[in-house]
C-alpha positions in Angstrom: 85.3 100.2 105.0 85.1 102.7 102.7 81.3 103.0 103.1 81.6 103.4 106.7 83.8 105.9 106.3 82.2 107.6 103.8 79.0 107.7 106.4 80.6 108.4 109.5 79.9 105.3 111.4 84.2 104.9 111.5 85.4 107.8 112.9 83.9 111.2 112.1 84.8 114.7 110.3 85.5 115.8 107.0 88.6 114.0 106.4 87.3 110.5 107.4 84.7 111.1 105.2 86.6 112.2 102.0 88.8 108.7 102.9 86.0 107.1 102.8 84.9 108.2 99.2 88.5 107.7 98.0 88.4 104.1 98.9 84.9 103.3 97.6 86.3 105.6 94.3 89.1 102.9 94.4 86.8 99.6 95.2 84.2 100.8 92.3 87.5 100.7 89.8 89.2 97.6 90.9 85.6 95.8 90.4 84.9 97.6 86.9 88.6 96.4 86.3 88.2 92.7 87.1 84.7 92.0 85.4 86.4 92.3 81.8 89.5 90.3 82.8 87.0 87.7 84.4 85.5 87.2 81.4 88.4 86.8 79.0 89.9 83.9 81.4 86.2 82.5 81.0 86.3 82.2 78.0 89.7 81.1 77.4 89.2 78.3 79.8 86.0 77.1 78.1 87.8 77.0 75.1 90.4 74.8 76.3 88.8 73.0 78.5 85.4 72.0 76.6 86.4 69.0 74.1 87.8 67.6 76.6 84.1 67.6 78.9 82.3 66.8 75.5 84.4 64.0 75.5 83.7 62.5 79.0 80.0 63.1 78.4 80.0 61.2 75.2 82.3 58.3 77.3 79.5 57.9 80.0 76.8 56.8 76.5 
């Protein structure tokens, strides 16, 4: 949305435009935001989750 704005193909003049790089501003942020966050639930997860699938790997032997 915020690319189409940003070029005009969603509505047209200055302000549409200047919208439209507000809200790709905002999308880059939100997405620089989550990546970090992401990872630290990853990790947490794999920490609490992997003797448990080492386990049922070494059952199936």
């Amino acid at each position: 949305m915020g690319m189409c704005l940003a070029m005009e193909v969603i509505g047209s003049g200055t302000t549409m435009m200047v919208l439209g790089i507000i809200i790709g501003i905002l999308g880059i942020i939100m997405v620089s935001t989550n990546y970090p966050i992401y990872k630290s639930f990853l990790q947490k997860r794999k920490e609490k989750y992997a003797s448990a699938i080492i386990l049922a790997l070494n059952k199936d032997k």
